[in-house]
mmCIF file of the protein (N, C-alpha, C, O) and its ligand, coordinates in Angstrom:
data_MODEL
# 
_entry.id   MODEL 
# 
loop_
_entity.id 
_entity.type 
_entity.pdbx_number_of_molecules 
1 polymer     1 
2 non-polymer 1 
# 
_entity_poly.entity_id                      1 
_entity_poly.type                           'polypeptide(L)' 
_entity_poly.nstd_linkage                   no 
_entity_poly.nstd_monomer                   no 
_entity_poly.pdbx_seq_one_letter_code       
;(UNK)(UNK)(UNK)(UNK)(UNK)(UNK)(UNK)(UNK)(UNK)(UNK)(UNK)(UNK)(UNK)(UNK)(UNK)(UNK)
(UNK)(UNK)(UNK)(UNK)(UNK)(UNK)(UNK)(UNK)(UNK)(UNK)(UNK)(UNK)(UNK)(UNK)(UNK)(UNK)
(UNK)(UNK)(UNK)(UNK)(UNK)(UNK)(UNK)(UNK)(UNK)(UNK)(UNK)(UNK)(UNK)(UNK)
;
_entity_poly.pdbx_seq_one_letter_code_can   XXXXXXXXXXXXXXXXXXXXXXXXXXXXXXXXXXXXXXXXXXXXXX 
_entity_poly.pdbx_strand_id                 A 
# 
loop_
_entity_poly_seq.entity_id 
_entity_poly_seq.num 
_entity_poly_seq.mon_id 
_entity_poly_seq.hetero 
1 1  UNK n 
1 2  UNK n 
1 3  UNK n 
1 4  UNK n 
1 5  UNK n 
1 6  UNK n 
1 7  UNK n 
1 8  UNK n 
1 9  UNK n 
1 10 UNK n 
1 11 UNK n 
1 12 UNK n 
1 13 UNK n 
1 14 UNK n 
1 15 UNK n 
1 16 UNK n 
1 17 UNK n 
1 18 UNK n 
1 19 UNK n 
1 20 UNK n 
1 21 UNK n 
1 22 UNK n 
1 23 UNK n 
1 24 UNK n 
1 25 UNK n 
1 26 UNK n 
1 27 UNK n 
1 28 UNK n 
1 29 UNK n 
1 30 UNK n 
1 31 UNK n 
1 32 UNK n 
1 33 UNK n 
1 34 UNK n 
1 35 UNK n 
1 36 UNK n 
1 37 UNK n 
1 38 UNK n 
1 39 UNK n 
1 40 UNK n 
1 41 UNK n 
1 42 UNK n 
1 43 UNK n 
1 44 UNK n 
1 45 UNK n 
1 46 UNK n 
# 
loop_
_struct_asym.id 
_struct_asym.entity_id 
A 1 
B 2 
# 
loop_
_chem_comp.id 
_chem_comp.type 
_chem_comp.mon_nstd_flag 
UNK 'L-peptide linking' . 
ZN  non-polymer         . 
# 
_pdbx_entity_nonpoly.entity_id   2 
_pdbx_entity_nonpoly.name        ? 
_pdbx_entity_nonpoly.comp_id     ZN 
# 
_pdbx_nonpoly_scheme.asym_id         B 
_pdbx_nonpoly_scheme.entity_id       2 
_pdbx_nonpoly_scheme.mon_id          ZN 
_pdbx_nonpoly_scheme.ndb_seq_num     1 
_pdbx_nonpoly_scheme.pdb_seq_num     101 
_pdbx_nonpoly_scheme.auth_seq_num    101 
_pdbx_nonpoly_scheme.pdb_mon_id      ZN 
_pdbx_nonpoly_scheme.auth_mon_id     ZN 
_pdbx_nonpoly_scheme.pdb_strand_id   A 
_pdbx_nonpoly_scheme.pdb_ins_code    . 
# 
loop_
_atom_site.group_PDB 
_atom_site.id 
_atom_site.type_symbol 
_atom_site.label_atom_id 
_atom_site.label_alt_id 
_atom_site.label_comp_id 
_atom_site.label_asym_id 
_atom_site.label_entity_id 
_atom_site.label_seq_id 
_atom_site.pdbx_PDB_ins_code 
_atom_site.Cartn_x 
_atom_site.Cartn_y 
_atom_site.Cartn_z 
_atom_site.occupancy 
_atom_site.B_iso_or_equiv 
_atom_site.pdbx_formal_charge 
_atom_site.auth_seq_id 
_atom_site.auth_comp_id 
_atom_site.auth_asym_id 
_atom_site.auth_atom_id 
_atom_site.pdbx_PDB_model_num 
ATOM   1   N  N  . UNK A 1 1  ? 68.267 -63.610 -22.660 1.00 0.00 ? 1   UNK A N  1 
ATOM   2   C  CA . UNK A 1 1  ? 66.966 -63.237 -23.218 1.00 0.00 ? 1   UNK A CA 1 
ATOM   3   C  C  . UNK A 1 1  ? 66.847 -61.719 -23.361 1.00 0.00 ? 1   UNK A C  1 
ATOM   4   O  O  . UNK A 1 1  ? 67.415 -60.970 -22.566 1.00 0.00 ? 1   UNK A O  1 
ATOM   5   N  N  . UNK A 1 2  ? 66.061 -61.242 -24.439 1.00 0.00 ? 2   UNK A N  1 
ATOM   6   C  CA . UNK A 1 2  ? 66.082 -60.077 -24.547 1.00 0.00 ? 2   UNK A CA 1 
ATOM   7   C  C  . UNK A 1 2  ? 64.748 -59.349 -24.396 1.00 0.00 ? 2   UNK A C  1 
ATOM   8   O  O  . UNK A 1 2  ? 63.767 -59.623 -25.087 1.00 0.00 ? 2   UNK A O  1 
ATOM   9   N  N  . UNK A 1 3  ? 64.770 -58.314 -23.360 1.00 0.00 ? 3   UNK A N  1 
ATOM   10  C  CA . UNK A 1 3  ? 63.855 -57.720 -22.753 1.00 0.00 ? 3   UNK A CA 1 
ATOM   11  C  C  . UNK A 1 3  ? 63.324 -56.132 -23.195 1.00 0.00 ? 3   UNK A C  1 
ATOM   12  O  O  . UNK A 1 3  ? 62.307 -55.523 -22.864 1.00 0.00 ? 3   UNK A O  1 
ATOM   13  N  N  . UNK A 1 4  ? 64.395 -55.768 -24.029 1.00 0.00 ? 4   UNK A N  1 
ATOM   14  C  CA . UNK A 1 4  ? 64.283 -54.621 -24.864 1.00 0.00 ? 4   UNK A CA 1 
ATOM   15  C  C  . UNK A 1 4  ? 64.214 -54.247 -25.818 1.00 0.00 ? 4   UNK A C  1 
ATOM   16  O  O  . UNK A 1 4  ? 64.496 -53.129 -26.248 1.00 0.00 ? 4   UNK A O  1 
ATOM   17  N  N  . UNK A 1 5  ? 63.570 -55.698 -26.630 1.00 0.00 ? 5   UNK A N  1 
ATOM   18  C  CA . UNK A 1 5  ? 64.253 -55.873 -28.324 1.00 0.00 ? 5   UNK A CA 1 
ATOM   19  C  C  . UNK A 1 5  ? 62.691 -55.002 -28.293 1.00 0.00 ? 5   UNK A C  1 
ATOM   20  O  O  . UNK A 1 5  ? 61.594 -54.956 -27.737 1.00 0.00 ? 5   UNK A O  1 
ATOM   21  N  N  . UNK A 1 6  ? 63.449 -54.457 -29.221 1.00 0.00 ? 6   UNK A N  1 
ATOM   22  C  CA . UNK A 1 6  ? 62.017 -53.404 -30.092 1.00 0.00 ? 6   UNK A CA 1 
ATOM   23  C  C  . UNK A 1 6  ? 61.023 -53.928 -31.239 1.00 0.00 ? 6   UNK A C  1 
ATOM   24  O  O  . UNK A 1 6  ? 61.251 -54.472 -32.320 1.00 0.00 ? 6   UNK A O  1 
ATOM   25  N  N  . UNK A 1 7  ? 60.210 -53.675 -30.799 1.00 0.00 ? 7   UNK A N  1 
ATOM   26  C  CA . UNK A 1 7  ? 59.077 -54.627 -32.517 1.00 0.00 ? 7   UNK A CA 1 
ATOM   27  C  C  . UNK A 1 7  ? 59.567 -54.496 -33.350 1.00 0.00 ? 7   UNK A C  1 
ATOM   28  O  O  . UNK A 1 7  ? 59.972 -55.483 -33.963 1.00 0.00 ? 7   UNK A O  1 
ATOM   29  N  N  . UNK A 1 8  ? 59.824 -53.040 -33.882 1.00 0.00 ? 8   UNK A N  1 
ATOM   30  C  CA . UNK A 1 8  ? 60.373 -52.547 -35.344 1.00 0.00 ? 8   UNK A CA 1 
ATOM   31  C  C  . UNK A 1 8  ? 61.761 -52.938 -35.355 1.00 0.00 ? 8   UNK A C  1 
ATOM   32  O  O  . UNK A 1 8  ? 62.493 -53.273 -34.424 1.00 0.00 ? 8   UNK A O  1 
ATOM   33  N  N  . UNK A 1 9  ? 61.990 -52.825 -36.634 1.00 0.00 ? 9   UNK A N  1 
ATOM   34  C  CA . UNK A 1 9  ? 63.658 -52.796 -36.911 1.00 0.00 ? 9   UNK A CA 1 
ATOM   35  C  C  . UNK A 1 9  ? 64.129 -51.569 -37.168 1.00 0.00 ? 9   UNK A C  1 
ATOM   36  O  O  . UNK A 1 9  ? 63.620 -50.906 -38.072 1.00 0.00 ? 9   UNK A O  1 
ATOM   37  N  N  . UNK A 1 10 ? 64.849 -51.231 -36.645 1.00 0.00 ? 10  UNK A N  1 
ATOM   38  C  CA . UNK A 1 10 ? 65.401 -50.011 -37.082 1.00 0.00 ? 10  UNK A CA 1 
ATOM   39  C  C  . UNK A 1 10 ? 65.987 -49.904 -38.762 1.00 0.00 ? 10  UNK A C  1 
ATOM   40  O  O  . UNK A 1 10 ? 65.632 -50.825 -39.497 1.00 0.00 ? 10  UNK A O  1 
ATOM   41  N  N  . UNK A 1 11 ? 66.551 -49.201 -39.147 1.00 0.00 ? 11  UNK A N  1 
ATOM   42  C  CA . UNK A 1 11 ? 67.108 -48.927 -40.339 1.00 0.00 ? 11  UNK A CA 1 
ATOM   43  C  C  . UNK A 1 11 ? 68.575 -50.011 -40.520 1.00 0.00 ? 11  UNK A C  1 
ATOM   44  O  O  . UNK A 1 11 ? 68.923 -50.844 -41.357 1.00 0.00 ? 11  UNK A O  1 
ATOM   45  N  N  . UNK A 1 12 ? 69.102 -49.521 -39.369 1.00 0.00 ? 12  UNK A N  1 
ATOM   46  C  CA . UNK A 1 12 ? 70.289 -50.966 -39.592 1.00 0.00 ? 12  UNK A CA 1 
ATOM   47  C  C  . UNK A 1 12 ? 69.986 -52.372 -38.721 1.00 0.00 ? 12  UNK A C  1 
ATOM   48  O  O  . UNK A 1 12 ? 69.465 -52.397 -37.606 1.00 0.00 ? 12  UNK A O  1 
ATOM   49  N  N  . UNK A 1 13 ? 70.519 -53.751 -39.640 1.00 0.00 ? 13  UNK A N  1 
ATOM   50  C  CA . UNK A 1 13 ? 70.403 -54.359 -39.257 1.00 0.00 ? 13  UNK A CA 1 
ATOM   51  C  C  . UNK A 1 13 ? 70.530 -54.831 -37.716 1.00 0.00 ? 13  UNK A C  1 
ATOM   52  O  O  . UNK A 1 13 ? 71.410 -54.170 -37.164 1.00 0.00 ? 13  UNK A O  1 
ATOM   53  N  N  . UNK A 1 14 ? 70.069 -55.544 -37.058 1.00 0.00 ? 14  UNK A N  1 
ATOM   54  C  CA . UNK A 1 14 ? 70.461 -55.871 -35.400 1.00 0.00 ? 14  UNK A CA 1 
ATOM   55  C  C  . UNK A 1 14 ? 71.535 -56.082 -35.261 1.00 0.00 ? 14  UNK A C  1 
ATOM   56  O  O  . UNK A 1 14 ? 71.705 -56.968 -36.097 1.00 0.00 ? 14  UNK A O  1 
ATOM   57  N  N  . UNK A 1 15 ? 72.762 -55.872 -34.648 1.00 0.00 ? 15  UNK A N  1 
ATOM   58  C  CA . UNK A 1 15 ? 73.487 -56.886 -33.984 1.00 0.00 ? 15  UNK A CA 1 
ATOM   59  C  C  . UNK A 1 15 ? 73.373 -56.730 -32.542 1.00 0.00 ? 15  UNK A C  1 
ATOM   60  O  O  . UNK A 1 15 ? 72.914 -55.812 -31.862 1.00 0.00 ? 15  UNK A O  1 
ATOM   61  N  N  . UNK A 1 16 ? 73.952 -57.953 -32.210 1.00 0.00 ? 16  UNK A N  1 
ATOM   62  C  CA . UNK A 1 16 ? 73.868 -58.079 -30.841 1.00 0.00 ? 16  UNK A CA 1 
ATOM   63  C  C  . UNK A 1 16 ? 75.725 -58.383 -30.356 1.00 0.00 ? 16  UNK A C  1 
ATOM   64  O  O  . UNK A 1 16 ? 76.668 -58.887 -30.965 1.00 0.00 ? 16  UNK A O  1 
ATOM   65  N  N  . UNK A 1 17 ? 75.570 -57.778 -28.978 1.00 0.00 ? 17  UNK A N  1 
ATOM   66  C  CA . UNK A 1 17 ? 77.122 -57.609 -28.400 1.00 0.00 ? 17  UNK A CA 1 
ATOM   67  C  C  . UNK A 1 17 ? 77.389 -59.523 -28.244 1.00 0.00 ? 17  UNK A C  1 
ATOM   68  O  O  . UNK A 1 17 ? 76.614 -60.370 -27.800 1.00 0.00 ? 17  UNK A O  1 
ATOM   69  N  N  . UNK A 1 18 ? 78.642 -59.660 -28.751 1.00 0.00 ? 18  UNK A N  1 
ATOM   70  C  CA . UNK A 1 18 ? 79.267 -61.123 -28.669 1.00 0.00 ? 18  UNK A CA 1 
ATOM   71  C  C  . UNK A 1 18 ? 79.452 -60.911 -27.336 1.00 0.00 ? 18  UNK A C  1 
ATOM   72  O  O  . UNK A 1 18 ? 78.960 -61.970 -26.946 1.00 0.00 ? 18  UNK A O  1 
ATOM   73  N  N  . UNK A 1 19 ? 79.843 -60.254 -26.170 1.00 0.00 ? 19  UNK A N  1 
ATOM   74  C  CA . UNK A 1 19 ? 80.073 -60.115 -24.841 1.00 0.00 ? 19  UNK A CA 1 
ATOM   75  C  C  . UNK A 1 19 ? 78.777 -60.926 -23.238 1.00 0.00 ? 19  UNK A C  1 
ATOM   76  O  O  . UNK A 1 19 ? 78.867 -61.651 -22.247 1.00 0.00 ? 19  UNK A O  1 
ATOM   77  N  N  . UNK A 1 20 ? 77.651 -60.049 -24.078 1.00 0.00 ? 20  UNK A N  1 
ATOM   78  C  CA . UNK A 1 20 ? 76.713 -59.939 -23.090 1.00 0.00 ? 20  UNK A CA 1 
ATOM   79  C  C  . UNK A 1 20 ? 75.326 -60.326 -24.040 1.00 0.00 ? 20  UNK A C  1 
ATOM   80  O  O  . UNK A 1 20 ? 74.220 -60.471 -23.520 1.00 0.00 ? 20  UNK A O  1 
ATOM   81  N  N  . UNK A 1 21 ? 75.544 -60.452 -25.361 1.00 0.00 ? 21  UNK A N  1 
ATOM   82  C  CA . UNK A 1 21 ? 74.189 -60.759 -26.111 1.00 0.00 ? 21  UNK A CA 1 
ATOM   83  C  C  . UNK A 1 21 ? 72.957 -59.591 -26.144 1.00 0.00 ? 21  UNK A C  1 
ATOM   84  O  O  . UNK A 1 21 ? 71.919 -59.654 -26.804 1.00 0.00 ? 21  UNK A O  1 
ATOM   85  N  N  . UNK A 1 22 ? 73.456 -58.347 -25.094 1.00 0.00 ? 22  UNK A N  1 
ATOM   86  C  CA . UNK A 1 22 ? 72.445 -57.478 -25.425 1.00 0.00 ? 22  UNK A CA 1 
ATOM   87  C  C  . UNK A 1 22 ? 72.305 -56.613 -27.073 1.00 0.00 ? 22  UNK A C  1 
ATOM   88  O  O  . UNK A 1 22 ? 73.040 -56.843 -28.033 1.00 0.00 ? 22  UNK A O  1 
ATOM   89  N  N  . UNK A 1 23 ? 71.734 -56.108 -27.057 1.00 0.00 ? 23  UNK A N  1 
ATOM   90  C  CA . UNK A 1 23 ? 71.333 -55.471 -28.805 1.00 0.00 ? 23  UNK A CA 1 
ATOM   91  C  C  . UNK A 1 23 ? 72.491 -54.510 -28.882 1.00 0.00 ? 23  UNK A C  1 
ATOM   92  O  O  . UNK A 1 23 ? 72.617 -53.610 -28.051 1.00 0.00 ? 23  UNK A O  1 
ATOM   93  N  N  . UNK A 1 24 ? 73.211 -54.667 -29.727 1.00 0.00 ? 24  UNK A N  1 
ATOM   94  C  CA . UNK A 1 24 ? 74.134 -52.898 -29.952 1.00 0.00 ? 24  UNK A CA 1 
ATOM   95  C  C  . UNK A 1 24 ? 73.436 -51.738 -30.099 1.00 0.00 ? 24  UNK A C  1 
ATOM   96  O  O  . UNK A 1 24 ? 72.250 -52.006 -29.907 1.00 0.00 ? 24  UNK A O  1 
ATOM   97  N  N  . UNK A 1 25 ? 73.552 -50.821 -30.294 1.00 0.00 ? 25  UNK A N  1 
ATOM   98  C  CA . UNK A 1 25 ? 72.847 -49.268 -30.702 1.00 0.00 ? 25  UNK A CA 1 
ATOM   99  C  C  . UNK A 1 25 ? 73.923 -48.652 -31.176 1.00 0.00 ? 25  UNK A C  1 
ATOM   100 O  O  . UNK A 1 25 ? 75.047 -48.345 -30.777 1.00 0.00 ? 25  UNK A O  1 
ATOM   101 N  N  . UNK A 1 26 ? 73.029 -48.517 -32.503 1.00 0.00 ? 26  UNK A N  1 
ATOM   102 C  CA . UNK A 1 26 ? 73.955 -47.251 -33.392 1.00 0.00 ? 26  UNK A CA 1 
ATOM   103 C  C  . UNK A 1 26 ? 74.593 -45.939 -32.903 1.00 0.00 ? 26  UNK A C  1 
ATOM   104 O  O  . UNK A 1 26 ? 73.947 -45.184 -32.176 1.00 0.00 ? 26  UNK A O  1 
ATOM   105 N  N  . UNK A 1 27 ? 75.329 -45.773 -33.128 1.00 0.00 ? 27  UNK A N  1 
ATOM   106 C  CA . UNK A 1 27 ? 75.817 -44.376 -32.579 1.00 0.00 ? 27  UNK A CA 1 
ATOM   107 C  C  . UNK A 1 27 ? 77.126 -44.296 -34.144 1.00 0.00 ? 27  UNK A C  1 
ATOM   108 O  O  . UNK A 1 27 ? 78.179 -44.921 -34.270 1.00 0.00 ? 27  UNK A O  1 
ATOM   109 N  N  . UNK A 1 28 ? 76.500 -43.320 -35.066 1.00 0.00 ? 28  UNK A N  1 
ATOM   110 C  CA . UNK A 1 28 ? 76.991 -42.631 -36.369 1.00 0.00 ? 28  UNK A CA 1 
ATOM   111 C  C  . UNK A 1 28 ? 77.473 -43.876 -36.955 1.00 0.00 ? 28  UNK A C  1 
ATOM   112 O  O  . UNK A 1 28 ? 76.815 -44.723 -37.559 1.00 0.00 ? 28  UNK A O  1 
ATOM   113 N  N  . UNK A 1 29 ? 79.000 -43.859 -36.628 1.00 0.00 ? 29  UNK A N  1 
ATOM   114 C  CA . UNK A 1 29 ? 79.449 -45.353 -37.579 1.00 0.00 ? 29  UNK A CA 1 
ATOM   115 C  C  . UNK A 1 29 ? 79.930 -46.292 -36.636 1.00 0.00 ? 29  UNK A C  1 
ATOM   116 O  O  . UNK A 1 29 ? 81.033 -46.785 -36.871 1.00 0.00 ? 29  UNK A O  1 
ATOM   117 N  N  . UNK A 1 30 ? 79.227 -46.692 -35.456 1.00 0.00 ? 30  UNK A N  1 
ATOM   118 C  CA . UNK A 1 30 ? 79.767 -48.093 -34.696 1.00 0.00 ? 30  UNK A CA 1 
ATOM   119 C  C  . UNK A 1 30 ? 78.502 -48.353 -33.567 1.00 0.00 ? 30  UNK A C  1 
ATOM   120 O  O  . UNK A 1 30 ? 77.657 -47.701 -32.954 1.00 0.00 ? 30  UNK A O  1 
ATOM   121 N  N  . UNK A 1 31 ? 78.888 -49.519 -33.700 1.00 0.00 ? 31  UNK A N  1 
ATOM   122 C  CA . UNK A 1 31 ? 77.873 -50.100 -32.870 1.00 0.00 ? 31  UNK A CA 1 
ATOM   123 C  C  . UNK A 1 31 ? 78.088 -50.482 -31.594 1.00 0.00 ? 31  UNK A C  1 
ATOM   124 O  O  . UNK A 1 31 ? 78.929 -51.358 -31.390 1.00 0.00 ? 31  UNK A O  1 
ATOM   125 N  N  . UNK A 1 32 ? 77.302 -49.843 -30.400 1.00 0.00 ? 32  UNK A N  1 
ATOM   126 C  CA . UNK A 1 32 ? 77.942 -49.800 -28.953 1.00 0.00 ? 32  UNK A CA 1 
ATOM   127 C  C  . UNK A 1 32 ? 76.928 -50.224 -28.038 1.00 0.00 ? 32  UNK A C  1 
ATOM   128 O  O  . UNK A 1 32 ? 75.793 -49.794 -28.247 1.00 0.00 ? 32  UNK A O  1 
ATOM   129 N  N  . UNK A 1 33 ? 77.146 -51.099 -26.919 1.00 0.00 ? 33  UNK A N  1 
ATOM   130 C  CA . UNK A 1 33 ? 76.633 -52.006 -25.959 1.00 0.00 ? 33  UNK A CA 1 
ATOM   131 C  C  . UNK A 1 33 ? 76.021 -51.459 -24.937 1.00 0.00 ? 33  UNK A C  1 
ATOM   132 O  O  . UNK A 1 33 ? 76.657 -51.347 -23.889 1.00 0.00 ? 33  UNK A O  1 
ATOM   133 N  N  . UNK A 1 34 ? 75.086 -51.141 -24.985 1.00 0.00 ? 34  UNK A N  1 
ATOM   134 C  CA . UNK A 1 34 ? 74.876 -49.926 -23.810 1.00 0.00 ? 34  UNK A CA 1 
ATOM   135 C  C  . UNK A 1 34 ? 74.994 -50.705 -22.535 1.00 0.00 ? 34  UNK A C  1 
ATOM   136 O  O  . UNK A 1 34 ? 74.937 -50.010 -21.520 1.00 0.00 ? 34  UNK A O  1 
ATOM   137 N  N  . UNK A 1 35 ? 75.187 -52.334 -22.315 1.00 0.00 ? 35  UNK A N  1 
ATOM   138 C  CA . UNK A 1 35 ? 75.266 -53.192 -21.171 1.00 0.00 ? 35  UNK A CA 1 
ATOM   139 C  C  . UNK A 1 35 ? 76.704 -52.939 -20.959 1.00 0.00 ? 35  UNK A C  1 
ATOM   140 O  O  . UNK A 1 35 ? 76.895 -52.041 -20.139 1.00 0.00 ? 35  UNK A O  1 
ATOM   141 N  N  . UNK A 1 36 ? 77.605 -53.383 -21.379 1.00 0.00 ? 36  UNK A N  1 
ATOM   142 C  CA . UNK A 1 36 ? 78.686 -53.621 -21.190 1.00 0.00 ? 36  UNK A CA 1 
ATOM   143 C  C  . UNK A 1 36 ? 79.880 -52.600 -21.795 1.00 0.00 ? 36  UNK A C  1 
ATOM   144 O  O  . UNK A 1 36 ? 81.063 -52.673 -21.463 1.00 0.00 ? 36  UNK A O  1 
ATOM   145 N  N  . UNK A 1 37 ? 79.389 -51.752 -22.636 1.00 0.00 ? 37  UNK A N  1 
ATOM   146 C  CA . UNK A 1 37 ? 80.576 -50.701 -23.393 1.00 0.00 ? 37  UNK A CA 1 
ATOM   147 C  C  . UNK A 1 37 ? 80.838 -51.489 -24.641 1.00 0.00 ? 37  UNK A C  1 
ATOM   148 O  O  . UNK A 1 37 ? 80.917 -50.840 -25.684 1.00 0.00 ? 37  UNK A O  1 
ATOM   149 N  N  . UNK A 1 38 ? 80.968 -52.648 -24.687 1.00 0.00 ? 38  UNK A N  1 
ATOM   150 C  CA . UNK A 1 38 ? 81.551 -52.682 -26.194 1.00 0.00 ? 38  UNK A CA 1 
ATOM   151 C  C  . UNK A 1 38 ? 80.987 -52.069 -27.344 1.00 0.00 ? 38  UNK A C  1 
ATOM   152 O  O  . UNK A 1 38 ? 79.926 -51.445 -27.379 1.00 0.00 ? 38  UNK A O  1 
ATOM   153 N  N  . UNK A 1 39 ? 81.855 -52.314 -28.387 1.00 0.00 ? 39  UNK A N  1 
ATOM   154 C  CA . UNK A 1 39 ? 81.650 -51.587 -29.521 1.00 0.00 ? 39  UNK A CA 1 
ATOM   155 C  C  . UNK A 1 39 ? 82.229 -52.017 -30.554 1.00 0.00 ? 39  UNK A C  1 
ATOM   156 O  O  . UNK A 1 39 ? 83.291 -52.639 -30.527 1.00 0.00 ? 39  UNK A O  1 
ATOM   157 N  N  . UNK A 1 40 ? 81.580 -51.725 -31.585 1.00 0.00 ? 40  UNK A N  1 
ATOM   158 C  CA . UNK A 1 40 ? 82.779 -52.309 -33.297 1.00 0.00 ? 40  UNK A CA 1 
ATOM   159 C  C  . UNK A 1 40 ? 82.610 -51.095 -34.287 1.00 0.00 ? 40  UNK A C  1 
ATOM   160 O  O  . UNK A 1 40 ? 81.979 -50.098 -33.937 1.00 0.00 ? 40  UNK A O  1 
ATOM   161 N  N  . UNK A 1 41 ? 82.910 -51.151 -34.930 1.00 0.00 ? 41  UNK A N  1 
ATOM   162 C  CA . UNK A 1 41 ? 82.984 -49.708 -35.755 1.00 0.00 ? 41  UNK A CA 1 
ATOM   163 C  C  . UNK A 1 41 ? 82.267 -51.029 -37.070 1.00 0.00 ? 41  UNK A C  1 
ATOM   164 O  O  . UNK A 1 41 ? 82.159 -52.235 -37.292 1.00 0.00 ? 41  UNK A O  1 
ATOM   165 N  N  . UNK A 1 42 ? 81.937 -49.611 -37.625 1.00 0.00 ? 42  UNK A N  1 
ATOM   166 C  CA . UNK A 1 42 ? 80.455 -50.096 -38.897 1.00 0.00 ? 42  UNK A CA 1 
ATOM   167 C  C  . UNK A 1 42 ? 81.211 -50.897 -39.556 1.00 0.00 ? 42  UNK A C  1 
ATOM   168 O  O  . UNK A 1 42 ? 80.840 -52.066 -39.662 1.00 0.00 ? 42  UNK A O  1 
ATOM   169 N  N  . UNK A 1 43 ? 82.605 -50.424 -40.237 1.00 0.00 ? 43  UNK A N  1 
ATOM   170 C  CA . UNK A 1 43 ? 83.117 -50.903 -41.315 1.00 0.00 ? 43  UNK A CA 1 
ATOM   171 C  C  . UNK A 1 43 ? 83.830 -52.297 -41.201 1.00 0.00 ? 43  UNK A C  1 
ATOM   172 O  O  . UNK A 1 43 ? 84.584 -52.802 -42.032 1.00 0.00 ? 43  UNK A O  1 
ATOM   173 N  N  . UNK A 1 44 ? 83.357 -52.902 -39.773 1.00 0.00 ? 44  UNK A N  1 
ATOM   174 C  CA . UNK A 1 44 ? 83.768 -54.313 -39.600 1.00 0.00 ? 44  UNK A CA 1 
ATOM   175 C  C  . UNK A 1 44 ? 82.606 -55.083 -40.334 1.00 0.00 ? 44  UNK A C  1 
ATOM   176 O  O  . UNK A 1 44 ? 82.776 -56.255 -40.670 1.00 0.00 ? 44  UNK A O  1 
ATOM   177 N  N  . UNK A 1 45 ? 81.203 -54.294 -40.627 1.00 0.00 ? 45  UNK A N  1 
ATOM   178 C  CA . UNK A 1 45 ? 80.020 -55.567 -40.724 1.00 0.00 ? 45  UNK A CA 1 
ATOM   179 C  C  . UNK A 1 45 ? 80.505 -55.588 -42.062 1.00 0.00 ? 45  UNK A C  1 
ATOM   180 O  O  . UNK A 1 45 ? 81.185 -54.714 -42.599 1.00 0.00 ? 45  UNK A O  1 
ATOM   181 N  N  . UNK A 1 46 ? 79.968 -57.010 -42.719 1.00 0.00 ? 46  UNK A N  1 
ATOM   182 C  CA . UNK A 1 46 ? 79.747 -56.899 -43.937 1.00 0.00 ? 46  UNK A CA 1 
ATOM   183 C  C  . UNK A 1 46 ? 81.432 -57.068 -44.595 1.00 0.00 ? 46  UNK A C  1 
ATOM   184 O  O  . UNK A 1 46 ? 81.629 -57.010 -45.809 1.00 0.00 ? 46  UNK A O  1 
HETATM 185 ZN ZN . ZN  B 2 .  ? 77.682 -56.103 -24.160 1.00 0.00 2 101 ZN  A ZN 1 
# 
């Protein structure tokens, strides 16, 4: 369950970590887990 999801959406779409299900956070071009460390780089979405 998610306890930190924000009302708004940010500018990029959500994802959430396949690991731990928490929300990723942007950081320039990849998206990183602030729970667990993971991460994917942008140019995997899509
Ligand atoms: Zn995670």
């Amino acid at each position: 369950m998610m306890t930190e999801e924000s009302p708004k959406a940010p500018e990029y779409p959500n994802q959430f970590c396949p690991v731990c299900s928490a929300r990723l956070q942007s950081h320039r071009c990849k998206m990183v887990c602030p729970r667990c460390g993971y991460f994917m780089s942008c140019s995997e979405f899509e």
